[in-house]
N, C-alpha and C positions, 0 to 999 in steps of 0.2 A: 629206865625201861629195859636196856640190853647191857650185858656184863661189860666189863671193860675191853674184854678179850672182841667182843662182837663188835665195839666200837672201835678200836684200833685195824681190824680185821674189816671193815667197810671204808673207814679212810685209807688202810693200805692197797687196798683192790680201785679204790679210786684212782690214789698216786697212779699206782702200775699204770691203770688203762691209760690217762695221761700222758703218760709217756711211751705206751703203747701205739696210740695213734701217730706218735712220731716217729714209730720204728726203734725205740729205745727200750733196752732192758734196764732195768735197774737191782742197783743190789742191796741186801738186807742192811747196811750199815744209811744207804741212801735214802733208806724206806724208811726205817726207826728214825732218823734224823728229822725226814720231812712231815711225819706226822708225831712228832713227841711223843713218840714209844723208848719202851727199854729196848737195849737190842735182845738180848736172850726172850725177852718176849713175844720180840715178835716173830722172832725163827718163828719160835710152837703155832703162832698166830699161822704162820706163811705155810708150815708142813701142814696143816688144815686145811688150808685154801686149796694150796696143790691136789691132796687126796682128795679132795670131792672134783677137781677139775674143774675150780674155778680159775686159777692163775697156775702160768706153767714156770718149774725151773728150771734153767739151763748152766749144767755146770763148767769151769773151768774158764780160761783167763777172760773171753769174750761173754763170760755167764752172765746170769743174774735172773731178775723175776720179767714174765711178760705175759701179756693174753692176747690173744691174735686177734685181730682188729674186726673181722664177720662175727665174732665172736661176743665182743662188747655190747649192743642190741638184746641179746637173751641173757646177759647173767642179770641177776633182779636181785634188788636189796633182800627178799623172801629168800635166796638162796645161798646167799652169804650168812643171815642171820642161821639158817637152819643148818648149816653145815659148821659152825662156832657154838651157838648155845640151844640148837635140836630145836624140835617144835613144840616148846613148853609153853611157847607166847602166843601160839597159834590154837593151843590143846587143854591147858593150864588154866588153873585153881587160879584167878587174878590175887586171892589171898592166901595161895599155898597150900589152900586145904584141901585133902586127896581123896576125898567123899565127894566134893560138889559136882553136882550134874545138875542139868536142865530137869529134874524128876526131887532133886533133893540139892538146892540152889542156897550157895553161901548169900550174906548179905549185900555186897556187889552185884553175886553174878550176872542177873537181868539190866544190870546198866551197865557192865563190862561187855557184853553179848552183843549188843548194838556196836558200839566203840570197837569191839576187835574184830567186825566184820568189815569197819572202813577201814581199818588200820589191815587188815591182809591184801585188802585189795589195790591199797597205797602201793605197800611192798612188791605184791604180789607183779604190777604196772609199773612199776619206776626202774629202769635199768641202769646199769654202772653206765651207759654211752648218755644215757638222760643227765643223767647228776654231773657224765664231764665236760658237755658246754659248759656250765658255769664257771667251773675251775678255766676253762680255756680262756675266757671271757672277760675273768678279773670279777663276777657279779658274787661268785661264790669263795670260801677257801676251806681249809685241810689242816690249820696252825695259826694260831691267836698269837 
């Protein structure tokens, strides 16, 4: 459902807050390790993140990635995905096709239409500080 880049790019903002909440930055080699990314991928992943101001980087010998801790509550899976792979999933042809509207409707589109209104509002509700009790917890994880 979301490119690989959106998926490495929601496990790495997870890791961060993680270790966010415990006052720790972390760095790109720590990041691609913990969630089995490439590293050169996930830089481009992390300089995404950063320009939209979802994770902050700080450079130089005490550097690394971090999100400040009031801050974890408002970032939403919605805004991770739209700042990685834009609002195709939210706006988008579910079969690609760049005609389809609610007036002239692919073969999908009225049982996609339903579906992508629970699925925004999943997103739309569920924060990076929601999804890092479980990691905290042991109920969830980030690497098979």
């Amino acid at each position: 459902m979301f490119s690989k880049a959106c998926e490495y790019g929601i496990r790495a903002t997870l890791y961060i807050a993680i270790n966010s909440l415990d006052d720790k930055r972390v760095s790109l080699r720590n990041i691609a390790g913990k969630i089995d990314s490439p590293e050169a991928f996930t830089a481009k992943i992390l300089q995404q993140l950063v320009h939209h101001h979802i994770i902050h980087s700080v450079k130089g010998a005490t550097g690394g990635f971090e999100i400040e801790k009031q801050k974890l509550p408002d970032i939403t899976l919605a805004q991770i995905i739209s700042a990685i792979d834009g609002d195709h999933l939210f706006h988008g042809c579910v079969m690609g096709l760049s005609a389809c509207a609610d007036d002239h409707p692919c073969p999908a589109h009225l049982s996609y239409e339903k579906i992508r209104g629970q699925l925004k509002t999943m997103l739309d509700n569920t924060s990076i500080y929601d999804l890092s009790h479980g990691l905290e917890t042991g109920l969830t994880f980030l690497k098979q």
